[in-house]
C-alpha positions in Angstrom: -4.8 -7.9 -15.0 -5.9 -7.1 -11.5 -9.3 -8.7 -11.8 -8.6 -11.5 -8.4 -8.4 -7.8 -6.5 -11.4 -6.1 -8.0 -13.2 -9.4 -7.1 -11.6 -9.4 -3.4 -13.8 -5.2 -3.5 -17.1 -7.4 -4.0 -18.8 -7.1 -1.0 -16.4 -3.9 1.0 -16.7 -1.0 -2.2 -19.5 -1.0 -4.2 -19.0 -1.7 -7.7 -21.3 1.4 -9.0 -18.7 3.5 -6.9 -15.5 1.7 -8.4 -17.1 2.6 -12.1 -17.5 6.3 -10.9 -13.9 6.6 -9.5 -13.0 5.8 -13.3 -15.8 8.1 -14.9 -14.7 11.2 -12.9 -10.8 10.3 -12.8 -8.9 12.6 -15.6 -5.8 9.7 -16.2 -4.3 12.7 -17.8 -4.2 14.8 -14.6 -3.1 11.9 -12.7 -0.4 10.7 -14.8 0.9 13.8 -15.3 2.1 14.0 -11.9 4.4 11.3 -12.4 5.0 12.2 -16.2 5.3 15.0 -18.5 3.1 14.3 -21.3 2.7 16.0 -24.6 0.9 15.7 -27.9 1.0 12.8 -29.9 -2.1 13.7 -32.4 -5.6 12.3 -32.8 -6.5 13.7 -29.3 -3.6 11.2 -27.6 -0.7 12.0 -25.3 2.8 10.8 -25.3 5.5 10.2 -22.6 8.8 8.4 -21.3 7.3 5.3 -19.8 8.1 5.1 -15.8 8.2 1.8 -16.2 11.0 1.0 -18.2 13.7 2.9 -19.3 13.9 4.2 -22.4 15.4 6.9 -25.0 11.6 7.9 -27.1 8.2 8.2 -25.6 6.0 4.6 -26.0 4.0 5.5 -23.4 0.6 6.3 -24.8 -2.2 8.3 -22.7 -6.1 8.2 -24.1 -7.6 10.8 -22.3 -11.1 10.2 -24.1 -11.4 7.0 -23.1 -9.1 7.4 -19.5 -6.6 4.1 -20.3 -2.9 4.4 -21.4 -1.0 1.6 -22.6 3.2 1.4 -23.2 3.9 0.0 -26.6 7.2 -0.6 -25.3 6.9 -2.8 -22.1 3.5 -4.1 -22.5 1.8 -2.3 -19.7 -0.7 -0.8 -19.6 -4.7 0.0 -17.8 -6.8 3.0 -16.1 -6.1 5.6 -13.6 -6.4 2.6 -10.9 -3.9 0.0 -12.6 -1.4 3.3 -13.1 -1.3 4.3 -9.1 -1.0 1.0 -8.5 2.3 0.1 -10.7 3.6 3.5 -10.0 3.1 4.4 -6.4 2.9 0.4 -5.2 -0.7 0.8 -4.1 -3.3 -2.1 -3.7 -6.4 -1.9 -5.6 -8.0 -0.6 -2.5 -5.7 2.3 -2.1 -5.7 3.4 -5.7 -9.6 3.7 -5.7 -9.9 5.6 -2.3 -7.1 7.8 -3.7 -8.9 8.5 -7.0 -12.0 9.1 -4.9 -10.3 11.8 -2.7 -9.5 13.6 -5.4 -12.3 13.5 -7.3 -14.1 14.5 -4.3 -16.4 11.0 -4.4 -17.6 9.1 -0.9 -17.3 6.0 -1.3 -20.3 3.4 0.1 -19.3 -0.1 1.2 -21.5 -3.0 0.7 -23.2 -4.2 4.3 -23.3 -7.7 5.4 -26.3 -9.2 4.6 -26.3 -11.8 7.1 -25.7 -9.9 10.6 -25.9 -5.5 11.2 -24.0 -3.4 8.7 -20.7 -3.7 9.0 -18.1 -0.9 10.0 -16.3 0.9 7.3 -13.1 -1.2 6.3 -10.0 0.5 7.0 -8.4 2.9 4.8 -5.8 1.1 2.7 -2.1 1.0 4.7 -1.1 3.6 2.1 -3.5 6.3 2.9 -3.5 5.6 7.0 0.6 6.3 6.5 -0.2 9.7 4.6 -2.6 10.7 7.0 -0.2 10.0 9.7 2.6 12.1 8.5 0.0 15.0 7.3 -1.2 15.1 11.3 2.6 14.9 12.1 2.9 18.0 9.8 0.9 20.0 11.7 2.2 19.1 15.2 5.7 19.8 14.4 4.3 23.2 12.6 3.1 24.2 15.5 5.9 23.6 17.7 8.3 25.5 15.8 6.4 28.7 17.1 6.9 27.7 21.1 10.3 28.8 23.0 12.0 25.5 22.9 12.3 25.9 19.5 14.3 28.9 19.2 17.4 27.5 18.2 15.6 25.9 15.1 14.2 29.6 13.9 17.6 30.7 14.8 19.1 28.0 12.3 16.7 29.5 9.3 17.1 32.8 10.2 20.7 32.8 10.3 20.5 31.2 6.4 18.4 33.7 5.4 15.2 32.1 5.5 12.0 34.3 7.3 8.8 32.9 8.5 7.2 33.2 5.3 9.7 30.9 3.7 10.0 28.5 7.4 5.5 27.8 6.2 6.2 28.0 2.3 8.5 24.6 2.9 6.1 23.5 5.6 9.4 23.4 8.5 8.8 22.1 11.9 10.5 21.3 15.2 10.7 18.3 17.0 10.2 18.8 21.1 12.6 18.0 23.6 10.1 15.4 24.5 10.2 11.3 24.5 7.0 11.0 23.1 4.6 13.9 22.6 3.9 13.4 18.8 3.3 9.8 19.4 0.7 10.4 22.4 -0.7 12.9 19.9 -1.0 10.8 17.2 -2.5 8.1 19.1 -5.2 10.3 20.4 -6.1 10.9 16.3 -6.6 7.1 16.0 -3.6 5.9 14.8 -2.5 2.7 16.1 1.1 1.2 17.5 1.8 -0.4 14.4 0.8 2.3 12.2 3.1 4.9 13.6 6.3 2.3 13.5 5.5 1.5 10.2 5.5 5.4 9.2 8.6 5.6 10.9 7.0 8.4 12.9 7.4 6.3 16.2 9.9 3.7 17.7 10.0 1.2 20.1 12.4 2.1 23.5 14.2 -0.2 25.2 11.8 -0.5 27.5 9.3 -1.7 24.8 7.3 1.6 25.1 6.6 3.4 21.8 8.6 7.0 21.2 8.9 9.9 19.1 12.1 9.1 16.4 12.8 12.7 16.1 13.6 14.8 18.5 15.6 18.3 19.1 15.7 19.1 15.6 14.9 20.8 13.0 12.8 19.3 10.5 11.8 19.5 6.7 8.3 17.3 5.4 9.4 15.5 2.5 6.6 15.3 -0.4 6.6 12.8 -3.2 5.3 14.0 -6.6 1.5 14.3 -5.9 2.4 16.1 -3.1 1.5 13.6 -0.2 4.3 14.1 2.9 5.7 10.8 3.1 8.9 11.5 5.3 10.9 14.3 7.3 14.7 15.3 7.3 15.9 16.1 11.0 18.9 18.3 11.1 20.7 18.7 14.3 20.4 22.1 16.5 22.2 21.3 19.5 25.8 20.3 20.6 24.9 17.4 23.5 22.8 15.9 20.6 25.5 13.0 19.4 23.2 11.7 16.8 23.8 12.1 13.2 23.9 15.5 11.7 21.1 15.2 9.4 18.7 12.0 10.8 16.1 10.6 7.6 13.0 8.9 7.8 13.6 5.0 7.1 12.9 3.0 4.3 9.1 2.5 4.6 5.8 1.2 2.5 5.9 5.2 0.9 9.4 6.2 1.6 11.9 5.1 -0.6 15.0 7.5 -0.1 16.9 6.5 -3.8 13.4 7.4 -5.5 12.9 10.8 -3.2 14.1 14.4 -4.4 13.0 17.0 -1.9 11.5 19.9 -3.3 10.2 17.7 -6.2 6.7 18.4 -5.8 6.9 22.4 -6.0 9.5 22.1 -9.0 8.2 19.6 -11.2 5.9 22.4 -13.6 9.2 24.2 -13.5 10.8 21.0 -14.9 8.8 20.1 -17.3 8.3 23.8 -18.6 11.6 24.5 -18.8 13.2 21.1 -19.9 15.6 22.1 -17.2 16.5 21.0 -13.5 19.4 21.9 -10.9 20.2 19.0 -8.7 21.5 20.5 -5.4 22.7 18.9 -1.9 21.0 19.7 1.1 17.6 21.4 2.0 18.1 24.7 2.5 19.7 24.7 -1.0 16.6 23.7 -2.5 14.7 26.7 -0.7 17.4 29.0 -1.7 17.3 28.3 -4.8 13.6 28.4 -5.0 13.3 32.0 -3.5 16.6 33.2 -5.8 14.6 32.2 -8.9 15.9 28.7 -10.0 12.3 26.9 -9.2 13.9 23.9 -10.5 16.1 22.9 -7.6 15.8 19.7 -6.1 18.0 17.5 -3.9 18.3 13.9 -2.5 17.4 13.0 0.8 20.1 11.1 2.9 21.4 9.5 -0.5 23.5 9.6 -3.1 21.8 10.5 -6.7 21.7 7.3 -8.3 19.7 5.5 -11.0 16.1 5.9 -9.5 16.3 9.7 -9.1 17.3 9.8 -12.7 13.9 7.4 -13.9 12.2 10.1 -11.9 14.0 13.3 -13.4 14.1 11.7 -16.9 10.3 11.3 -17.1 9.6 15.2 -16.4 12.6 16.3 -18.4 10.8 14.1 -21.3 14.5 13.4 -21.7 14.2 11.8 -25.0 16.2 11.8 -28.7 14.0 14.1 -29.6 14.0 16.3 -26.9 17.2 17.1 -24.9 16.6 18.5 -21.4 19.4 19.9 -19.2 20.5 18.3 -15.8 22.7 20.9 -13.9 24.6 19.6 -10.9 25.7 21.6 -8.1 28.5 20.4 -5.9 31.3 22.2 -3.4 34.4 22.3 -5.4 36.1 20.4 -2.4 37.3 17.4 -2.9 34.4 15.6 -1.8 32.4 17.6 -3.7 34.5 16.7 -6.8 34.3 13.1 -6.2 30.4 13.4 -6.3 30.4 15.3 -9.9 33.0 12.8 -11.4 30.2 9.7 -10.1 27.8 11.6 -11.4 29.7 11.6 -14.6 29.1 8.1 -14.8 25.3 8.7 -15.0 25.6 10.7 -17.3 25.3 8.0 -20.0 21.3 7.2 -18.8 20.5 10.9 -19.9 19.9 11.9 -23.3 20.2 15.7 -22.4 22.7 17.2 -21.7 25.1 17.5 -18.2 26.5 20.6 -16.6 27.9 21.1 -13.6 28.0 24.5 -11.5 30.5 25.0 -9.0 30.8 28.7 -7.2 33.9 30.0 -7.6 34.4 30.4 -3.7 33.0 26.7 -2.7 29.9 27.9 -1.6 26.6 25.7 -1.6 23.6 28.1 -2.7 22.6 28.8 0.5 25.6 30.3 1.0 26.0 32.1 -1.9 22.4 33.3 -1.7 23.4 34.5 1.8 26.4 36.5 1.2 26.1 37.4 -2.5 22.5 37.8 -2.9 19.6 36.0 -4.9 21.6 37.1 -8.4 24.6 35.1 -7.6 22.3 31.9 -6.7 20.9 32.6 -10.5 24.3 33.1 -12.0 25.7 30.5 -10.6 23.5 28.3 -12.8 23.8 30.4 -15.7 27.8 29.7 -15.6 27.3 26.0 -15.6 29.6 24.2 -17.8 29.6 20.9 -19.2 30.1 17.8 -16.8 32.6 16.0 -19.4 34.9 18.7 -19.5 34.7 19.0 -15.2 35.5 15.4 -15.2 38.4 15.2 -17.7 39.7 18.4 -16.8 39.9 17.2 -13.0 41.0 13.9 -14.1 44.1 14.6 -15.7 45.0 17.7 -13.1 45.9 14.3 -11.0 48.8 13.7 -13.1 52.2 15.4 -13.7 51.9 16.3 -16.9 55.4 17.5 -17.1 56.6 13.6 -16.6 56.1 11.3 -20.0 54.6 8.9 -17.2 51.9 11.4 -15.8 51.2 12.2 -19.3 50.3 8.8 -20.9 48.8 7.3 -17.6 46.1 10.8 -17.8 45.6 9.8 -20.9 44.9 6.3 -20.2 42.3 7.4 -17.6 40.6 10.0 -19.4 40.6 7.9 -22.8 37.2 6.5 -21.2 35.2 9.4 -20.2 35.9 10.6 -23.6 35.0 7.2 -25.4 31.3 7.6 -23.2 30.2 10.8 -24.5 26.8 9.7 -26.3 27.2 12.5 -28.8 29.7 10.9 -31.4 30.0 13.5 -33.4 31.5 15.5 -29.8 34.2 13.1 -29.5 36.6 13.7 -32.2 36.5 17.8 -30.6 37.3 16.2 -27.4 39.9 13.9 -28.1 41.9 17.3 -30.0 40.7 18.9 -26.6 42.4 16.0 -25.1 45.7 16.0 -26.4 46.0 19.5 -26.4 45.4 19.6 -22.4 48.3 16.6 -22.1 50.6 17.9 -24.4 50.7 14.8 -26.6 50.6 14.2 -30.5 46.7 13.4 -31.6 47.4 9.9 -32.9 47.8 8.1 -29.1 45.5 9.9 -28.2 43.0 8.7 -30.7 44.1 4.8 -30.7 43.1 4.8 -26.7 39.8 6.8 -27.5 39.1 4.0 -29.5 40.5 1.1 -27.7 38.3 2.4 -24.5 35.4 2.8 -26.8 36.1 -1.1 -27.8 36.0 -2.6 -24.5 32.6 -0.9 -24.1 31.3 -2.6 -26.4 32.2 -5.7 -25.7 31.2 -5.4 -22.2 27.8 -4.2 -23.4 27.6 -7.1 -25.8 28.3 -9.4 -22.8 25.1 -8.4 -21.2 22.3 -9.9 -22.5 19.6 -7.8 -23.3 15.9 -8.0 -21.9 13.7 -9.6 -24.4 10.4 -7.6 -25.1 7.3 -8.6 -24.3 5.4 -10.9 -26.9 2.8 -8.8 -28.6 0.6 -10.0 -31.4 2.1 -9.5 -35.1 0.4 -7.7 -38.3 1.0 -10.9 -40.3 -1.0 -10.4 -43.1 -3.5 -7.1 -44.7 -6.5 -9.5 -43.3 -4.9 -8.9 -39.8 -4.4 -5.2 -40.1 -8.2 -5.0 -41.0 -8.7 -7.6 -37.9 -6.9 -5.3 -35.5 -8.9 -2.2 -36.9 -12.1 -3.5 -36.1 -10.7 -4.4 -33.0 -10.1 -1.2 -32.1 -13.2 0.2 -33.0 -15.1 -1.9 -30.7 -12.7 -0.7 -28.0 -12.4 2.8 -28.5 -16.1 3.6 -30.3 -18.5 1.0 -28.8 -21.5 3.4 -29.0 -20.6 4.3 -32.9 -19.3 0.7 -33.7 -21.1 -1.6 -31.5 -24.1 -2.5 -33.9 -21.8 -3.1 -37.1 -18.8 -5.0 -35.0 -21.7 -7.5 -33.1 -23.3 -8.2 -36.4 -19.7 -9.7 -37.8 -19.5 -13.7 -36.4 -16.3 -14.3 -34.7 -15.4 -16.9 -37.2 -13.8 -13.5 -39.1 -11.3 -13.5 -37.1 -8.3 -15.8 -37.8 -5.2 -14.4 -36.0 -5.8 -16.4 -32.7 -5.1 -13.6 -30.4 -7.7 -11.3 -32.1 -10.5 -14.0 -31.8 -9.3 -14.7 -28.5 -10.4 -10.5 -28.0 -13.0 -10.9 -30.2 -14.2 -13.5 -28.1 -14.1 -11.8 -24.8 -15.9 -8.7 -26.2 -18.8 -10.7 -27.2 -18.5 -12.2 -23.1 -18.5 -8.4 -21.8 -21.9 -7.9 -23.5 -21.1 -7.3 -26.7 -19.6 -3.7 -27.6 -23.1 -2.6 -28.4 -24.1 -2.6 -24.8 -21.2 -0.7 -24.1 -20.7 3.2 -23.2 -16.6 3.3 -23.7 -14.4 4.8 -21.6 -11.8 3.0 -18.8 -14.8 0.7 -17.4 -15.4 -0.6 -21.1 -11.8 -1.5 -21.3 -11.1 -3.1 -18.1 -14.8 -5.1 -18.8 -13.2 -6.8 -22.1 -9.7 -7.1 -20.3 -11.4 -9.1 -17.5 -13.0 -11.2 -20.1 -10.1 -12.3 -21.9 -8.4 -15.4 -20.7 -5.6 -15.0 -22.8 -2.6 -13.2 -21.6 -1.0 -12.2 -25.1 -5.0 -11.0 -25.6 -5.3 -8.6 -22.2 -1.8 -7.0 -23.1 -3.5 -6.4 -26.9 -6.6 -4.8 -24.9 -4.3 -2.0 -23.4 -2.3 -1.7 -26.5 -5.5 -1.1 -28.8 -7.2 1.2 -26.4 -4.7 4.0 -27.5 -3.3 3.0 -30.4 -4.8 5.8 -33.6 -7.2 4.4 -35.7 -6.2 4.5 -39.5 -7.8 7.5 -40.8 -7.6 11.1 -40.7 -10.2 12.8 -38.4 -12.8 11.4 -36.1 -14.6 8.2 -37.1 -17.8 7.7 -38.4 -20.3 5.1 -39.4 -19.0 4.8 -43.1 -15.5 4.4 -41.8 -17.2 1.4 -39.2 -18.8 0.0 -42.6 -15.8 -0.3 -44.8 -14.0 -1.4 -41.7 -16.4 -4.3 -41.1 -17.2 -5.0 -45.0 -13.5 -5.8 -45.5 -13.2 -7.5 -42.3 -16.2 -10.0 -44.0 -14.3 -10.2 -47.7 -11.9 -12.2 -47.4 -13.7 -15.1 -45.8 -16.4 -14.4 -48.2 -14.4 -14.3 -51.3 -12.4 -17.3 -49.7 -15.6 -19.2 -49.8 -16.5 -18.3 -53.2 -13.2 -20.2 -54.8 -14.0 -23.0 -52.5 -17.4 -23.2 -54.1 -16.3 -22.8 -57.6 -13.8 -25.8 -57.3 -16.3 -27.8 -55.0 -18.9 -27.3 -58.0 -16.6 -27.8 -60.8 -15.7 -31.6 -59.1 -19.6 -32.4 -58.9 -21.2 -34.5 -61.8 -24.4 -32.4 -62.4 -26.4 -35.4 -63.9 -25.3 -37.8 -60.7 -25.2 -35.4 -58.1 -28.3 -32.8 -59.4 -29.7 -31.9 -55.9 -25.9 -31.0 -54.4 -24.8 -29.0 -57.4 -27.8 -27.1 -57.6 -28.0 -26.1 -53.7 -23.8 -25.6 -54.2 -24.5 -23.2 -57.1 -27.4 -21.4 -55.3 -25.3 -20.9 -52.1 -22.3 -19.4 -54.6 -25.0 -17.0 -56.0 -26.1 -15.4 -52.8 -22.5 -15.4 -52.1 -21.5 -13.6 -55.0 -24.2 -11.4 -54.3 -23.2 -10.5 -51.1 -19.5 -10.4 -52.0 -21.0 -7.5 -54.6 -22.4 -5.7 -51.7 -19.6 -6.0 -49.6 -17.2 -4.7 -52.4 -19.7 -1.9 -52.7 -19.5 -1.0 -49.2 -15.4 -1.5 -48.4 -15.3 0.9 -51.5 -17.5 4.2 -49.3 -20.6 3.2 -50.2 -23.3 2.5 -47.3 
């Protein structure tokens, strides 16, 4: 897994440390940030995987042991591994991240061979987050001095007061070349730090300078929380630059997986199984202080496929579970363009799509500003379905009192209505359909169907990613195999004694004695504690790859009986674990001895009967004890 990095911490943060960053870490805290998660029995938790994408929850959370593991794309680990897939973190990062929370000080290991050596540097990560949390506070406290007056006019005006100017952290950028930058240097940050933030840029002159300035500005927070960018809007008319001016793409700023306002509505989100996707910042506050929490908006890009991943996973957007993803656009034109593309994403939710549109083209701000905070909430409440938006702003192209407008709105609108995932919708819409053109049902049906077609061909032309290789329950020996298995992983302290005792030779599917294997070189699971250092012990161990995917998987995967295990259950696990080699052995014997000459070969028969004695003995026992008893 990531064992090459824990290795590189050898010698920088102490191992002791790195097993205390997993004992304190609660994964289920942590990956709830990313992911809603709810119950999925025996004390686990279940949720869309941010990994891949997909339609039902395989993504499995153990909070009793601190793993998770995917049964759908293979992936899985501790609190450490899951920052570092899901934020892009190195190992170092993820661990001084965990610690910060957890409220842990990490030691590093001196250098034996010279004077203690200086605390490494904070991984890249963190020295970026600390940069824009100092920048935060600079451009907080600027927003309170006279040259920023136009930018507390600018809020005012939209009906935002102080209160709501320090709930959404705004700031002002000086009419200054470099003042954050000087200030940021003075804190310790270095050139290359406050380039790679995207806090600073180089001037023609090769100096380093402030990249905002003039303007309003709005910290933009990912899911934990952590400001990771700014949005600049433009306050004055001799400022020819853009009128809103992003952050670029950095290490922590990636604008097509950013939602502003994300981090203050994602309980909202994931409480209601509802969110409002608006345009522009000051939407999102006005939303917010209306009473739609759930408002959130992209920052300098168009909603795509990312932002979806994002929303998807808090929605828990799943078959089971339909959320509701409300768009809010300006009904001009542009405005209608950007609903009819978001039309097109529709497909990659499983909830359903509305669109909200004020009847006098107002964005919520504006709405909230002239109407009030009710007309902000009813707004939403009037949403209506995106399909019917798109096809009823499709065909309004067309003059439908022309044969030709009629059959070419029916040729475009034949597709929207052969996408709508609910199949037992599209029959209604295809009446709907006709009825809007003025046509007979029939035509209208046979290009439904046609569009519906093509589809499917062009989805059957795209090969489909093949999933992972995961060991097979080939057999009821296996089953038993992979029981045990789990035992050892999950319940070394109960388990440990009764799983060491069995020989590896019980094991026959090769990628459970390759497990078995690397148990026994952690220590054995009787010298273990359990938990996420357990795990990641055995997953280190394994040198086979199909065998450290297995480690994840069987971490949170439910053992096979109702309530909490106990030593019986570890007995009968491990008795039938032992009987088939044992009974195996037993017909071997039998024909071995039946073969023999017992005059000719007296001293082999007898020690071959002897040996199929004690095993029938212990094949008594072991029947004995798979059947309950101890």
């Amino acid at each position: 897994m990531y064992a090459e990095e824990v290795a590189e911490m050898a010698g920088r943060i102490r191992d002791e440390d790195i097993a205390l960053v997993r004992e304190r870490t609660s994964i289920a805290e942590v990956i709830s940030d990313t992911v809603t998660l709810k119950s999925a029995g025996g004390g686990n938790l279940k949720g869309l995987c941010p990994f891949h994408d997909e339609k039902s929850p395989s993504f499995n959370v153990s909070p009793a042991r601190n793993v998770w593991y995917c049964f759908g794309c293979g992936a899985g680990g501790d609190a450490i591994k899951f920052l570092m897939d899901a934020e892009h973190l190195s190992f170092v990062e993820s661990v001084e991240r965990l610690a910060g929370r957890a409220g842990l000080q990490l030691r590093y290991v001196e250098d034996d061979r010279s004077a203690p050596r200086a605390r490494p540097q904070q991984g890249q990560r963190q020295r970026l987050v600390a940069a824009h949390a100092a920048a935060v506070e600079f451009y907080r406290g600027q927003i309170t001095t006279a040259g920023a007056r136009a930018a507390r006019e600018f809020l005012a005006q939209r009906g935002f007061d102080r209160a709501a100017a320090e709930r959404y952290g705004c700031g002002f950028a000086p009419d200054a070349w470099d003042l954050l930058t000087k200030h940021l240097r003075q804190q310790g940050f270095t050139h290359d730090e406050l380039v790679t933030a995207g806090l600073s840029r180089p001037s023609r002159s090769g100096s380093l300078i402030d990249r905002f300035r003039r303007r309003l500005l709005w910290p933009i927070r990912d899911l934990t929380g952590d400001v990771i960018g700014f949005g600049a809007r433009k306050l004055f008319d001799d400022d020819d630059g853009p009128k809103y001016l992003n952050t670029p793409e950095t290490p922590i700023y990636k604008k097509s997986h950013v939602l502003y306002g994300i981090d203050q509505a994602k309980r909202e989100i994931a409480k209601q199984g509802k969110v409002v996707v608006v345009e522009g910042y000051t939407d999102v506050m006005a939303c917010h202080l209306a009473g739609v929490p759930t408002a959130v908006a992209t920052c300098g890009t168009a909603f795509g496929s990312d932002h979806i991943g994002v929303l998807r996973r808090l929605l828990m957007d799943t078959d089971a579970v339909a959320g509701e993803i409300i768009f809010t656009f300006d009904g001009d034109a542009a405005g209608q363009k950007a609903a009819l593309r978001a039309f097109e994403d529709d497909q990659r939710f499983v909830g359903r799509t509305f669109i909200a549109v004020s009847p006098d083209n107002m964005d919520p701000c504006e709405l909230r500003l002239a109407k009030g905070d009710l007309a902000v909430r009813d707004l939403v409440a009037r949403r209506e379905p995106l399909v019917d938006f798109a096809l009823r702003h499709m065909i309004n192209r067309y003059d439908l009192d022309t044969v030709d407008g009629r059959v070419e709105a029916m040729r475009r609108a034949a597709p929207l209505v052969a996408k709508i995932k609910d199949r037992e919708k599209r029959p209604e819409y295809v009446r709907k359909l006709a009825g809007d053109l003025g046509m007979e049902i029939e035509p209208v049906q046979r290009a439904v169907l046609a569009a519906a077609n093509a589809q499917s061909a062009g989805a059957a032309d795209t090969p489909a990613r093949p999933a992972p290789a995961r060991p097979t329950v080939d057999s009821p020996h296996s089953m038993v195999e992979r029981e045990a298995l789990k035992l050892a992983l999950q319940e070394p302290v109960l388990a440990g004694p009764m799983f060491d005792a069995v020989e590896a030779a019980e094991y026959r599917h090769p990628v459970h004695a390759a497990l078995r294997a690397a148990i026994a070189a952690a220590g054995g699971a009787a010298t273990a504690t359990g938990g996420a250092v357990w795990i990641e012990q055995v997953r280190d161990a394994c040198d086979d790859l199909a065998g450290q995917a297995l480690v994840g998987e069987l971490a949170v995967e439910p053992l096979r009986i109702d309530g909490e295990a106990d030593p019986r259950y570890v007995s009968i696990t491990m008795a039938r674990l032992q009987w088939g080699s044992v009974t195996g052995r037993i017909k071997d014997l039998k024909s071995k001895i039946q073969r023999i000459n017992p005059v000719s070969n007296k001293d082999e028969y007898f020690a071959l009967f002897g040996e199929l004695l004690s095993l029938e003995q212990h094949a008594r026992a072991l029947r004995e004890q798979a059947a309950g008893g101890l």
